[in-house]
LUMLUM-6959 format. One record per residue (C-alpha): x, y, z. Coordinates in steps of 0.2 Angstrom, whole numbers, padded with zeros to 4 digits, always signed. Example, Ala and Ser with C-alpha at 12.3 -4.5 7.8 and 13.67 -1.06 7.14 Angstrom:
REM LUMLUM-6959
+0062-0022+0039+0068-0005+0036
END
This chain:
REM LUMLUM-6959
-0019+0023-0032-0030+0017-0047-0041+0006-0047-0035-0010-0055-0042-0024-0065-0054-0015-0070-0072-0020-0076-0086-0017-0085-0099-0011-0068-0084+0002-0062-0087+0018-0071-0076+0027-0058-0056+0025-0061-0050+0031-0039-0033+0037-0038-0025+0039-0021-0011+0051-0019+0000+0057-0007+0007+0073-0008+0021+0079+0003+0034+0093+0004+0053+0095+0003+0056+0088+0020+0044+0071+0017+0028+0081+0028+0011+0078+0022+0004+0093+0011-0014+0097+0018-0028+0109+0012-0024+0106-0007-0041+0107-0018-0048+0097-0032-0039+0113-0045-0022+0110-0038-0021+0094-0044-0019+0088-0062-0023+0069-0067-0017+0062-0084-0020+0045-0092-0007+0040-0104-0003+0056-0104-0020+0066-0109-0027+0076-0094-0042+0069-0087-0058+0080-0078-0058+0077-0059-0075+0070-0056-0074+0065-0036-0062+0074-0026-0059+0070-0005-0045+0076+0008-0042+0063+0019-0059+0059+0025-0060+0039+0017-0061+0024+0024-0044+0012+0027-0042-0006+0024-0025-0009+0031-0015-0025+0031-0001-0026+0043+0011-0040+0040+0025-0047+0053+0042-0056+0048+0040-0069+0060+0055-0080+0052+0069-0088+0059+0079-0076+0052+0074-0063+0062+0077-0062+0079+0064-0063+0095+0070-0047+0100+0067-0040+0083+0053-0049+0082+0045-0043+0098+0048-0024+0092+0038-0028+0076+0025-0032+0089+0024-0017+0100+0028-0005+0086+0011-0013+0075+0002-0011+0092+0006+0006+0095+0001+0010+0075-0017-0001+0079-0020+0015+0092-0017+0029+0079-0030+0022+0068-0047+0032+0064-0062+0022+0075-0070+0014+0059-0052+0008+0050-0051-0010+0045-0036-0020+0052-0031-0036+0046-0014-0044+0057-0004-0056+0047+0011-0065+0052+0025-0071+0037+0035-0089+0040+0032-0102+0027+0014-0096+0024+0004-0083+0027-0006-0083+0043-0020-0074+0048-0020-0068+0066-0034-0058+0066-0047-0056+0052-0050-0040+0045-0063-0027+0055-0063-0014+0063-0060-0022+0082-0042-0015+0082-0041-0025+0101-0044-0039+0094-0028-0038+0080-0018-0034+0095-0021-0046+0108-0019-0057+0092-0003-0051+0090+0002-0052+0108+0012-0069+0113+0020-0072+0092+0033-0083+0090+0047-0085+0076+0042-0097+0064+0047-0104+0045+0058-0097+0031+0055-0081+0021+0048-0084+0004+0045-0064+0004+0038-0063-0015+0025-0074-0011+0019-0066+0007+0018-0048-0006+0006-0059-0017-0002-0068-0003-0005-0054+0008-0012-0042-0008-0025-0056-0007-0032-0055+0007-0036-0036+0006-0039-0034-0013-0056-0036-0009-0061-0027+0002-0070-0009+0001-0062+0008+0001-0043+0012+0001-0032-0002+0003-0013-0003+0009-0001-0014+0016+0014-0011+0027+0026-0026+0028+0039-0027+0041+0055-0038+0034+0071-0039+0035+0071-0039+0016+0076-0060+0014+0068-0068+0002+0070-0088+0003+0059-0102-0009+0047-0091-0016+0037-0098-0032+0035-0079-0038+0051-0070-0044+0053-0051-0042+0047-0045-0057+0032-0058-0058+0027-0049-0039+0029-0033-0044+0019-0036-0059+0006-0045-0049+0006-0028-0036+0005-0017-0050-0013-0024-0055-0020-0024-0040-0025-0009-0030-0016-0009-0015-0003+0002-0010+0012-0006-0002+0024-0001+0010+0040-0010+0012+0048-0006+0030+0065-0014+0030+0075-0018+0045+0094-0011+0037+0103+0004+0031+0094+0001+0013+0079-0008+0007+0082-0020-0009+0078-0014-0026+0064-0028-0027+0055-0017-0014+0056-0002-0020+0051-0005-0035+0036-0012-0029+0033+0004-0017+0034+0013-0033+0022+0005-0043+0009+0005-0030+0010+0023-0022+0018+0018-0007+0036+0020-0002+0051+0010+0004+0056+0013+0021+0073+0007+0029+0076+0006+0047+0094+0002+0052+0089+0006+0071+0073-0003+0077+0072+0009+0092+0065+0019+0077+0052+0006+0070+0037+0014+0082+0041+0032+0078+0041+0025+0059+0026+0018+0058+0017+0032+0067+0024+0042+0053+0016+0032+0038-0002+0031+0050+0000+0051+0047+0003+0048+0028-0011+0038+0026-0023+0051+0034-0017+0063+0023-0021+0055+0008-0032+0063-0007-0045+0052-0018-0044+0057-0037-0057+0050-0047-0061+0052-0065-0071+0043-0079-0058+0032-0090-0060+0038-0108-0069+0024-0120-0066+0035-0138-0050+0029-0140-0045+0021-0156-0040+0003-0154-0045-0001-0135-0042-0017-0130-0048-0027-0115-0032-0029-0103-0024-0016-0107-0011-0007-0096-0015+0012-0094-0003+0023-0089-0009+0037-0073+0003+0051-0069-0002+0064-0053+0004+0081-0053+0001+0095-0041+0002+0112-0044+0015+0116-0033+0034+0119-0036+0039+0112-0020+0028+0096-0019+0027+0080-0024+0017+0066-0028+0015+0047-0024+0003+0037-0034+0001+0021-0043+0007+0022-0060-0009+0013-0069-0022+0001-0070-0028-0012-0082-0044-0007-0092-0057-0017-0098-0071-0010-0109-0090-0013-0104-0094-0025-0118
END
């Protein structure tokens, strides 16, 4: 995942990828020369390289709306729980709940009892504008140190939102927070993925939510099995603008691997 928005005191460009094999399982023990890192499709040196061992800034978001049920609701509950124990000591845990608005239930720190006492007791509340919980929720953790993610539990309605789809996964894409869109159904909308894609995440559906702890226990596994790339952005280009959308491809030097990472960032010189 690449560090978006970029500015003139960031001399580092940090991509996150996750590397997993034929059957979805995290790839481990990969080195810094296994990986290759292009930007707009010219190879870049690998100037940091780390396995797993990086702090997380993780935003879990709750669809508490009237459209989903209070049985649904209170499995999103004990399944976010559940993940808040799998967590490294030191990870960052911000609880938010979707209705209307966005509500904080627990600021983010690394008190992961605190996030679930707060998330103990929630009730259903408001409608579902879902694009605007993405931008909402992006936010609140964009900020923060380190690797960033959010994973949104919804059951993929979208009411009353200002943003549409493209403008959220256009907001997403500039930002440096990898999304994962867990979808209570057979198939998450197109909307979602997309904005999985863009960010390095991954859209996951749920059409059983007996499922929804063993699922999220699954992503807390990915997110430990992370690699941080990090390379100098090339300034000796002709013509380089401020805001302007440079593409990252990851690739790993193995036939039967593959990568998730975010697909650019926005660069802005140093003038």
């Amino acid at each position: 995942m690449a560090t978006a928005q970029f500015t003139s005191r960031v001399s580092l460009v940090e991509v996150y990828a996750t590397v997993v094999d034929a059957g979805g399982n995290p790839v481990a023990h990969l080195t810094r020369d296994d990986f290759i890192v292009e930007e707009d499709g010219r190879p870049q040196p690998i100037q940091v390289f780390t396995a797993g061992d990086f702090p997380l800034s993780l935003a879990i978001a709750v669809d508490r709306s009237f459209s989903v049920s209070r049985d649904r609701l209170q499995q999103q509950v004990f399944a976010s729980q559940r993940l808040l124990g799998e967590l490294r000591p030191d990870d960052h845990v911000l609880a938010l709940a979707v209705g209307s608005s966005v509500d904080v239930l627990s600021a983010l720190s690394a008190d992961h009892r605190a996030a679930y006492d707060a998330l103990t007791g929630l009730q259903p509340w408001g409608t579902t504008p879902l694009y605007d919980a993405v931008r909402s929720a992006i936010e609140q953790i964009q900020n923060t140190a380190g690797r960033r993610a959010l994973i949104l539990m919804t059951d993929g309605g979208e009411r009353y939102s200002t943003l549409g789809a493209a403008e959220m996964i256009r907001f997403a894409r500039e930002r440096d927070v990898i999304v994962y869109p867990v979808v209570f159904g057979r198939a998450a909308p197109p909307s979602l993925s997309d904005l999985a894609t863009v960010t390095g995440g991954r859209a996951v559906a749920v059409p059983d939510l007996r499922q929804l702890s063993s699922t999220l226990s699954a992503l807390a596994r990915e997110l430990r099995a992370q690699y941080l790339l990090g390379y100098a952005p090339p300034e000796d280009r002709p013509a380089t603008r401020d805001d302007q959308w440079r593409s990252i491809t990851v690739k790993v030097r193995r036939a039967d691997a593959r990568v998730r990472a975010r697909d650019g960032y926005v660069f802005r010189s140093r003038n």
